[in-house]
C-alpha positions in Angstrom: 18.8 19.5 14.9 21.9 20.1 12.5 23.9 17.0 12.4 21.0 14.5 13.9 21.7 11.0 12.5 18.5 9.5 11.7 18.3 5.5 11.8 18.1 4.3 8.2 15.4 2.1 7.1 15.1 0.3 3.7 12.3 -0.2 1.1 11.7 -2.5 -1.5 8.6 -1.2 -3.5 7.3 -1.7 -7.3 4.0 -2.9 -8.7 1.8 -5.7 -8.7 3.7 -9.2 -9.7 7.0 -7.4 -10.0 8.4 -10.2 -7.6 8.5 -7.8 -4.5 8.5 -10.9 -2.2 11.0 -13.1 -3.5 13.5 -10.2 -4.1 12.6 -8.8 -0.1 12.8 -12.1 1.5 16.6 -12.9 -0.5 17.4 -9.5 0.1 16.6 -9.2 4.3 18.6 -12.4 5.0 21.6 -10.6 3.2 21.1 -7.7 5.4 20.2 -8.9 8.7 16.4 -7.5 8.2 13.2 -8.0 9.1 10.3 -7.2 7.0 7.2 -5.0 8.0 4.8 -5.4 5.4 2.6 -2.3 3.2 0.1 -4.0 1.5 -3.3 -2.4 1.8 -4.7 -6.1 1.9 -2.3 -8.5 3.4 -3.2 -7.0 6.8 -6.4 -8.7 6.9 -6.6 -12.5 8.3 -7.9 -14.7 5.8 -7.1 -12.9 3.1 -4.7 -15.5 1.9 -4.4 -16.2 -1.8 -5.9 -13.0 -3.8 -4.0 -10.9 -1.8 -0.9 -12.9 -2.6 0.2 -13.3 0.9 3.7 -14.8 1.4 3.4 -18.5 2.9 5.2 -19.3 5.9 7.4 -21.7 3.4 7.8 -18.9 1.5 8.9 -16.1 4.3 12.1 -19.1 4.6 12.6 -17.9 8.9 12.5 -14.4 7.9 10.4 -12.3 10.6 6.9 -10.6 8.9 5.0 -7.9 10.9 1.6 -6.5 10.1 0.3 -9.4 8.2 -3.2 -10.5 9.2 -3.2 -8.2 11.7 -6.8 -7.1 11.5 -10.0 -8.9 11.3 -12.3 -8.1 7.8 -14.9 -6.5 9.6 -12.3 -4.2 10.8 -13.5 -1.0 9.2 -11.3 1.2 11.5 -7.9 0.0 10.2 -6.7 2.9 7.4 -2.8 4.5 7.0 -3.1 6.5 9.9 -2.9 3.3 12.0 -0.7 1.4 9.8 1.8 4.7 10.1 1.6 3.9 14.3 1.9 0.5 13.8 4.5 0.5 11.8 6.7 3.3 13.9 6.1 1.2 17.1 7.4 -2.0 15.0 10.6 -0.6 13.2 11.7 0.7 17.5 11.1 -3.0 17.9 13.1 -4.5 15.2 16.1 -2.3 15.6 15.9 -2.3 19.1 17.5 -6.0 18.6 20.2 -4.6 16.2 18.4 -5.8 13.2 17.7 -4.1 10.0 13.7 -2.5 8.6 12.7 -3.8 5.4 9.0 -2.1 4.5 8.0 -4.2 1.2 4.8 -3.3 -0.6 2.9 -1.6 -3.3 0.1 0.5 -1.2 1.4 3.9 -2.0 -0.4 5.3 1.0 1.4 2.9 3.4 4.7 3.7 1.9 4.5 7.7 1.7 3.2 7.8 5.1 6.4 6.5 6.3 9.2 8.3 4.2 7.1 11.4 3.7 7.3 14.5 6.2 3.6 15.3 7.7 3.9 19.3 6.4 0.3 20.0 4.5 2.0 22.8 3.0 4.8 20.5 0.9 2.0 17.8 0.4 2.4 18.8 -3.4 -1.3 18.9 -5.5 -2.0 15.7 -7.6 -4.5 17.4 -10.4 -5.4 14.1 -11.9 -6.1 12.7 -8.7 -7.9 15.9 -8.1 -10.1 15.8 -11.6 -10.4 11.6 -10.5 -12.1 13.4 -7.1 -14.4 16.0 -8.8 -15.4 13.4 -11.1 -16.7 10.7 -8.3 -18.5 14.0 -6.5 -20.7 14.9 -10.4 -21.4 11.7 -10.1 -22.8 11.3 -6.9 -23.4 14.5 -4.9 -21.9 13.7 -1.3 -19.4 11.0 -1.8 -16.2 13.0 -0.7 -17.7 14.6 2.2 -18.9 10.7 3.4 -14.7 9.8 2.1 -13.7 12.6 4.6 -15.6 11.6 7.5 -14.8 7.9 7.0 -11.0 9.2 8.5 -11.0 12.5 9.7 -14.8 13.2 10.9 -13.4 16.1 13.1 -13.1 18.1 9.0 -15.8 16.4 7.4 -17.9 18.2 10.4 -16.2 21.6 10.4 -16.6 21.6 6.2 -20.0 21.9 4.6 -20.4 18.8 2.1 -21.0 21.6 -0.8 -16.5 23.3 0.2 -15.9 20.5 -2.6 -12.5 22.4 -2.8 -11.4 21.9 0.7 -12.6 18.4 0.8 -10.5 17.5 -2.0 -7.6 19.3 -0.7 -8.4 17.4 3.0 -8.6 14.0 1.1 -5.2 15.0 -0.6 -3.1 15.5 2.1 -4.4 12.6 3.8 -3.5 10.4 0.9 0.0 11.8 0.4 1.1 12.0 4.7 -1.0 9.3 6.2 -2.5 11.6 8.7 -5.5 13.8 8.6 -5.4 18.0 8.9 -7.8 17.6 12.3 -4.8 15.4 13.5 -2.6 19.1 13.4 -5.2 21.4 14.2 -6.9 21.4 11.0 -4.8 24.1 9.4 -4.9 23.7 5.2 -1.3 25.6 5.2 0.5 23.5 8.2 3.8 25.6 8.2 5.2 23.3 11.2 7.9 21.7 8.8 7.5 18.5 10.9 10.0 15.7 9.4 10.3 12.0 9.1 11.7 10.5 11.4 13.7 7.5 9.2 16.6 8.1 6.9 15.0 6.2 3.8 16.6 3.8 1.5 14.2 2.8 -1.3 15.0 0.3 -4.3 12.0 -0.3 -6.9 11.2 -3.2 -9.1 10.8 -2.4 -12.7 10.2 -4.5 -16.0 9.0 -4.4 -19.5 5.6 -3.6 -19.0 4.2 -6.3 -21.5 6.2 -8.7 -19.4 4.6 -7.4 -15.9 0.9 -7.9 -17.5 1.9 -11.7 -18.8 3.2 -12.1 -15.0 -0.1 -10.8 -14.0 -2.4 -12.7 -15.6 -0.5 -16.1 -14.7 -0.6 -15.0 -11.7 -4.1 -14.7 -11.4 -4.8 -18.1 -13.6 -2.3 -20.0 -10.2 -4.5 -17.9 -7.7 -7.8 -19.7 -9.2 -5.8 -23.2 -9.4 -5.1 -22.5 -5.9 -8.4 -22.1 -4.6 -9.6 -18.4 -5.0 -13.0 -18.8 -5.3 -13.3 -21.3 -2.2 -11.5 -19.0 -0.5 -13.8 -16.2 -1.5 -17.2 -18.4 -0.7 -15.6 -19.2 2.8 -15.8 -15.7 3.4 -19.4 -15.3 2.1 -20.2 -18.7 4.5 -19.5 -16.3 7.4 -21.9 -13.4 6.7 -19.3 -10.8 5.8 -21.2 -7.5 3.9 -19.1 -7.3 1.1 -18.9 -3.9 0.8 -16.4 -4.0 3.7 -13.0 -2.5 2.8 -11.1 -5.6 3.3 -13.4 -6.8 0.3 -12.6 -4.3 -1.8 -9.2 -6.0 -2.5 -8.5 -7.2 -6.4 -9.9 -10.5 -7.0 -12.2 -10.7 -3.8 -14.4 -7.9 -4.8 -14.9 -9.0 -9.0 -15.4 -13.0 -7.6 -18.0 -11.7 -5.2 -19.6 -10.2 -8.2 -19.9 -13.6 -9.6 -21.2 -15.1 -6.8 -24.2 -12.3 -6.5 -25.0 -13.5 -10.0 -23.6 -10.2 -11.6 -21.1 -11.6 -13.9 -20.0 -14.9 -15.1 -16.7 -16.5 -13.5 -15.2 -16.5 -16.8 -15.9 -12.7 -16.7 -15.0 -11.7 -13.2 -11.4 -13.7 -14.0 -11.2 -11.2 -17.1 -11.9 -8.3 -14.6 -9.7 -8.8 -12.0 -7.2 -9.4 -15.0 -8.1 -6.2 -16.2 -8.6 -4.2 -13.3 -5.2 -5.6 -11.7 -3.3 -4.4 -14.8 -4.7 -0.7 -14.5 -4.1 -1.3 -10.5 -0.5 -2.0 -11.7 -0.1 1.4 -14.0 -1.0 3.6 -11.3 1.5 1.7 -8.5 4.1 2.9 -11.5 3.2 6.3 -11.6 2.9 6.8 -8.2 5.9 5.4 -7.3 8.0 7.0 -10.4 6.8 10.3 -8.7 9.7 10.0 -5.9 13.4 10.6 -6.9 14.6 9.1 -4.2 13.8 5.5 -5.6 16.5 3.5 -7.7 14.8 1.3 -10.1 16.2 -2.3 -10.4 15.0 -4.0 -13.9 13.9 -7.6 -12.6 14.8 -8.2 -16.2 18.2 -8.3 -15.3 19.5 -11.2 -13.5 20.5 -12.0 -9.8 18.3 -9.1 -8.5 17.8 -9.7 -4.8 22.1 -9.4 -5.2 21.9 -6.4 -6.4 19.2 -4.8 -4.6 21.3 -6.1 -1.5 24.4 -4.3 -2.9 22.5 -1.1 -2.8 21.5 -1.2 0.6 24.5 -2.5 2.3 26.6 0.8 0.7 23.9 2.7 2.0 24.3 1.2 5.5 27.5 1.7 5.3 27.5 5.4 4.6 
């Protein structure tokens, strides 16, 4: 409807390290907010330290939602029920006159809140798409078992060799958070169905040699912290670790070590390594969106600034 006033709600987004939850926890007590988080891994109980999960000390009073929310064996959590989730929980929140504050670096999460769920505007990634046909030359099959993993309903009505279709499905279920069977299963949804949230997004940014020296410190106070025995205490309770959960930077390279595959000076490398390449794609994907103003956390008093933003947002 022409005129409709849709209810704001802000995001604080950025990669890896980029201090995401220091600058959203300053930043929601300056705004009357509470925070819903969109981390991919920070959903799952136990998944405490490699997942870099905000302490209650930490949090400082300030209400989190969908934090270990789901158990690791729980194979059925994906975006489509973080996107219901999430909806039901910013109602809550701003149902007692408070503020939404989504803070996280899972892409997924994020688009499949401030994105409209129209297949036909779901614009084509190609080198997500070559990443795609790559994984399926190497092993035959793998997207049509991706597909059915969240949207069996296509994965049935496609034949595992319509590698085209596939891809597209497994596109626009990566850029909207919900799957094409969800809306008929129509590759050209002309619906023009829109989000429901007026979106206010602020992004960390720094000098990228700086963000990979902040990861690798990072990882070195993780292991101080107790990584690995928190990574054998989920071994000690019979989880398969190729559950999703496990997949998570850290868990999944210190489970190697444990199996014997690498050494643990090795695995610290790799999820040094692979946390750094994790980082470079949350930039790019996030870099992708216009609507995001970039805050340099090289800059000082950023959580002030980023607070700035919002409340002349709020106020428009």
């Amino acid at each position: 409807m022409a005129g409709e006033t849709k209810p704001k709600i802000f995001l604080i987004v950025g990669p890896t390290a980029s201090g995401k939850t220091a600058a959203s926890i300053t930043t929601a007590k300056r705004i009357n907010a509470e925070i819903i988080s969109a981390d991919s891994i920070q959903v799952y109980k136990g998944l405490d330290i490699g997942s870099a999960k905000p302490s209650a000390e930490e949090m400082d009073g300030v209400p989190h939602h969908l934090l270990d929310f789901a158990d690791i064996d729980d194979t059925s959590f994906n975006v489509s029920v973080f996107r219901e989730l999430a909806i039901k929980k910013i109602g809550e929140i701003q149902s007692r006159g408070k503020n939404v504050l989504i803070v996280g670096g899972t892409g997924l999460y994020v688009n499949s809140l401030i994105y409209p769920l129209n297949f036909s505007q779901a614009e084509p990634d190609f080198e997500r798409r070559a990443e795609l046909e790559q994984l399926e030359q190497n092993s035959p099959g793998v997207l049509h078992g991706m597909l059915a993993s969240f949207d069996p309903d296509s994965a049935e009505r496609l034949h595992p060799n319509d590698t085209k279709r596939i891809i597209r499905a497994i596109e626009v279920f990566e850029k909207t958070g919900s799957t094409l069977s969800a809306h008929g299963g129509d590759f050209a949804n002309e619906r023009g169905e829109t989000i429901a949230f007026d979106p206010v997004i602020a992004g960390i940014t720094m000098d990228r040699a700086r963000l990979y020296r902040r990861i690798e410190k990072r990882i070195d106070m993780m292991m101080e912290a107790g990584l690995l025995d928190e990574v054998d205490s989920i071994i000690e309770k019979g989880y398969a670790s190729d559950l999703p959960a496990l997949q998570g930077l850290g868990y999944k390279q210190l489970i190697m070590y444990r199996k014997g595959e690498v050494s643990l000076d090795e695995a610290v490398e790799l999820i040094k390594r692979d946390t750094r390449r994790f980082a470079k794609r949350q930039i790019s994907w996030f870099k992708r969106d216009k609507r995001i103003r970039w805050f340099s956390a090289d800059e000082p008093e950023i959580a002030e600034r980023i607070k700035d933003y919002f409340l002349g947002e709020l106020n428009n």
